[in-house]
C-alpha positions in Angstrom: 0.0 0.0 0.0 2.8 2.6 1.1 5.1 1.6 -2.4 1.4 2.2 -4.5 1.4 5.8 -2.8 4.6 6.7 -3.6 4.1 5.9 -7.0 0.7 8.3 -6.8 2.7 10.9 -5.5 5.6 11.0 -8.3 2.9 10.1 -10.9 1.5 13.7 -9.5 4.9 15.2 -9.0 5.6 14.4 -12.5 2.4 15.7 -13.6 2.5 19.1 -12.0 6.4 19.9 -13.3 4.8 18.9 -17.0 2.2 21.5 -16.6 4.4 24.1 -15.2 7.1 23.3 -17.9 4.2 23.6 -20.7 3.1 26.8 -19.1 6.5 28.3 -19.4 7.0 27.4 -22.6 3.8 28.4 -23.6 4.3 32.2 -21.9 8.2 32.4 -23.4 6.4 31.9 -26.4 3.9 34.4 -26.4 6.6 36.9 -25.0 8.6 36.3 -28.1 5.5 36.1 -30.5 4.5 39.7 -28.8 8.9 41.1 -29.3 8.2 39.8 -33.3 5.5 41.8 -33.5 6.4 44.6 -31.7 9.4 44.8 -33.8 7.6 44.4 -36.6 5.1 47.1 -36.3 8.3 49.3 -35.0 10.2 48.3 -38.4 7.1 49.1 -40.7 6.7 52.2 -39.0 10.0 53.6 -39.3 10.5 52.3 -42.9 6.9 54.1 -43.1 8.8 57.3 -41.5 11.1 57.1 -44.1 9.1 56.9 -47.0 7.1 59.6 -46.3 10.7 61.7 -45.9 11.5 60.4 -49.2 8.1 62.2 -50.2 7.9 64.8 -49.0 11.4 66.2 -50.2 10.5 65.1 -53.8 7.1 67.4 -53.0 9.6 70.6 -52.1 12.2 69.9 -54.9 9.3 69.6 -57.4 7.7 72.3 -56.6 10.7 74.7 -56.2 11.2 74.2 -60.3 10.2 77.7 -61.9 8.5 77.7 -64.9 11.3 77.6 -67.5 13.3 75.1 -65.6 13.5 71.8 -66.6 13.5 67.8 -65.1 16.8 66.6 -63.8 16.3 63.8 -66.0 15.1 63.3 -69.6 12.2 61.2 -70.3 8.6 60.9 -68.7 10.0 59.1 -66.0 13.5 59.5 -63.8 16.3 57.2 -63.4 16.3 55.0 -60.0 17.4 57.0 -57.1 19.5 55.1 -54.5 19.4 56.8 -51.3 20.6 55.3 -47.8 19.3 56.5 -44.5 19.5 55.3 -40.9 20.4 51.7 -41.9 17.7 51.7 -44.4 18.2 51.3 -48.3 15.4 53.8 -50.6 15.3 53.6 -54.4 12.9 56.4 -55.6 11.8 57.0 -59.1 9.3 59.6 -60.2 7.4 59.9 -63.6 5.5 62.7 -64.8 1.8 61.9 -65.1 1.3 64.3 -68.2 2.8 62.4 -70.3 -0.6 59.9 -69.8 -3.9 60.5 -70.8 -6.2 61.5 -68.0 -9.4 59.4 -67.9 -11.3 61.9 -65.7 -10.6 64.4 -68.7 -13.6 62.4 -70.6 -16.2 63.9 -68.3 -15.7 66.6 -70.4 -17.7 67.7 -73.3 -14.9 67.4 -75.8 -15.9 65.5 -78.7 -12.3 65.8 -80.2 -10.6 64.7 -76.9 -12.9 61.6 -76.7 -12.1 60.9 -80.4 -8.2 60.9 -79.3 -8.8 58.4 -76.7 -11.2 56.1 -79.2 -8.1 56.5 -81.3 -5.7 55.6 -78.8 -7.7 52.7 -77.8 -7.2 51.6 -81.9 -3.6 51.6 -81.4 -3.4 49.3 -78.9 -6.2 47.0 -80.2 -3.7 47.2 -83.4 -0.7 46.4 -81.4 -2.7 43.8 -79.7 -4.7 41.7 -82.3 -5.9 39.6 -80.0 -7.3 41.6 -77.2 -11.0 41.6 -77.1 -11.7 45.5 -77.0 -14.4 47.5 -79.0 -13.0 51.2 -78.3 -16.2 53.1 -78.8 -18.4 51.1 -76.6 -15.4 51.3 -73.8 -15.7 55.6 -74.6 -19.5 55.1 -74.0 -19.1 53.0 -70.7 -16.2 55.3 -69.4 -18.4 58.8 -69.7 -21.2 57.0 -68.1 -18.8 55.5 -65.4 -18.0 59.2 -64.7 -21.4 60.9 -65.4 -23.1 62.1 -62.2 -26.6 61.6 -63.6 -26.2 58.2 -65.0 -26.3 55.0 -63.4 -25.8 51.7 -65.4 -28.4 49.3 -63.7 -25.6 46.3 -65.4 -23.6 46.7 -62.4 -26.2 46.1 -60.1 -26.7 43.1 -61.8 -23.4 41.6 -61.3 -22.2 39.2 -58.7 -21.2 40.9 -56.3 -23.5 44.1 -57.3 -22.0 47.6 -57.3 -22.4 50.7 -58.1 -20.9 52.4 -61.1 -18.6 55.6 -60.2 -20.8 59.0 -61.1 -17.7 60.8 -60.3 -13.7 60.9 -61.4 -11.5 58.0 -60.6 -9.2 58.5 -58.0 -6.9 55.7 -59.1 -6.7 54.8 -62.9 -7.4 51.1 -61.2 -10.8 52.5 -61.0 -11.3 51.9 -64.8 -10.8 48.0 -64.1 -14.7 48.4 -62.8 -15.8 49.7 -65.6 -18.5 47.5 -67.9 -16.4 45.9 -71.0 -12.7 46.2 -69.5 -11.5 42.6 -68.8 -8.1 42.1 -67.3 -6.2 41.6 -70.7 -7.7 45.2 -71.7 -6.0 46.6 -68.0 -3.2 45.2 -68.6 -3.0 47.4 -72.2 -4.5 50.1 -71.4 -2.7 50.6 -67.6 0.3 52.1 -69.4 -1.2 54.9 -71.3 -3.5 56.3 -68.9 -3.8 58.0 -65.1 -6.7 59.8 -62.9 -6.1 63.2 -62.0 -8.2 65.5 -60.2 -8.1 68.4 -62.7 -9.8 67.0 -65.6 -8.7 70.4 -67.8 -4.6 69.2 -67.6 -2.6 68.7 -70.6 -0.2 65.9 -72.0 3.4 66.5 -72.2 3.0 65.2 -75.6 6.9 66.0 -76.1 7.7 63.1 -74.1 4.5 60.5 -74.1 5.0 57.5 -75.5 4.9 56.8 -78.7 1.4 55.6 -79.2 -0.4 58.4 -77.6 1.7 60.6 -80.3 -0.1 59.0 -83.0 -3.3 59.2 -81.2 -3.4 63.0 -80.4 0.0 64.6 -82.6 2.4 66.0 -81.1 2.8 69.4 -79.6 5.6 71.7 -80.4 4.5 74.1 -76.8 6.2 72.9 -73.5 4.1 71.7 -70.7 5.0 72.8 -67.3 4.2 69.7 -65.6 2.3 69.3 -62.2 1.5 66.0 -61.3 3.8 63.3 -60.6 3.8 59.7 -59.3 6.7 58.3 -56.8 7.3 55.1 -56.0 9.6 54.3 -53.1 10.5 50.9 -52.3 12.6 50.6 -48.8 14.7 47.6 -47.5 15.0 47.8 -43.9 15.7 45.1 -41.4 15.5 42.4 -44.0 11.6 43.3 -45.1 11.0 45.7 -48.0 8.0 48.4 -47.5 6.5 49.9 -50.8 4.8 53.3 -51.3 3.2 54.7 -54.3 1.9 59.1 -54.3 0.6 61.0 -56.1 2.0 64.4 -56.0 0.3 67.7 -56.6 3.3 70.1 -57.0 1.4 73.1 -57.6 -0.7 73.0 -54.4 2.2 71.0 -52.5 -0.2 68.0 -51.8 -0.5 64.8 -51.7 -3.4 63.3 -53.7 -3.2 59.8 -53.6 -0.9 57.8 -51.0 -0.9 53.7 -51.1 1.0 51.4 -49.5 1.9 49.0 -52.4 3.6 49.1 -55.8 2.3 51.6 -58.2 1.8 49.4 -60.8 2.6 49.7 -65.2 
């Protein structure tokens, strides 16, 4: 009977040192589960920090240019810029958004601008034989997409329902919404077009690509430019942290800020 206790006891005493070892474990592993995070959220921050420095300098130097002087860089959009700060490695680039058509520009009443873009949409359906795209029924869809007064009841009908726009884009990714543009027509159309608030700006047709040359002619004028994109990708601690704005360099604003690459 006494030899059966004893082996009670330790059977017990075993037991309870098990429990207490799986509780330490258990709390050294929260503890390090809560320093990862903590060091995560402190990382992205500070890579966050940096970005925005990153942005807000290109803002200033932008919009310090008068009106005669020209980019630092030739092109519609600027070599990588390396820059190295606090441990952390930045590349910035910057391109200038006038040298893309403007799809809020359609909510205008300007029968020869909508013709350009019908025009431009040919091009690419030229260079891209296969892609499924009638231009003129995308023009009609678009102006509706941004026409306050109109409201497509085909959306409502899809799975899941929406509602179409009725007002700009703020993000050419918008026009992936829009009735009659599949994925292959994003992917040709992304790199020709943008959304900017002031539907009245003007292509730096000097430097757009070649395709929207043949689509609107050229222009012998120089455009003072006002909005650019930056896209700044930072390494820090191992982990890379991406930010895409949209700069207003008139104003000294920022339009559009997302956390992720900007995209074609």
């Amino acid at each position: 009977m006494y030899r059966h206790q004893r082996g009670v006891a330790l059977i017990t005493a075993l037991l309870v040192v098990a429990l207490a070892t799986i509780a330490a474990v258990s709390m050294a592993s929260r503890q390090y589960l809560d320093i990862r995070r903590t060091t995560n959220v402190f990382t992205h921050d500070q890579a966050y920090q940096l970005s925005l420095g990153a942005e807000a300098y290109a803002l200033r130097l932008l919009g310090e240019r008068g009106e005669d002087d020209e980019l630092p860089w030739e092109g519609c959009v600027s070599p990588a810029i390396p820059v190295y700060l606090e441990g952390a490695e930045l590349v910035v680039l910057l391109e200038d958004l006038h040298c893309r058509f403007n799809l809020n520009a359609l909510a205008r009443e300007d029968e020869e601008l909508r013709q350009g873009f019908v025009r431009l949409l040919e091009e690419i359906v030229r260079e891209t034989p296969d892609l499924r795209l009638d231009p003129e029924r995308l023009l009609v869809h678009l102006t509706d997409w941004l026409d306050p007064e109109t409201d497509d009841p085909a959306y409502r009908a899809l799975d899941p329902p929406y509602l179409s726009g009725n007002r700009p884009m703020l993000s050419p990714s918008e026009l992936r919404l829009v009735q009659g543009v599949t994925t292959p027509v994003w992917r040709a159309v992304a790199p020709y077009v943008t959304a900017l608030p002031e539907t009245t700006s003007i292509m730096n047709l000097q430097e757009a690509p070649e395709i929207l040359q043949r689509a609107f002619g050229t222009a012998e004028e120089t455009v003072e430019s006002r909005y650019f994109r930056l896209a700044v990708r930072t390494e820090l601690a191992g982990r890379r942290f991406l930010l895409c704005s949209v700069l207003d360099t008139r104003d000294q604003q920022v339009v559009l800020r997302e956390q992720t690459t900007c995209g074609p």
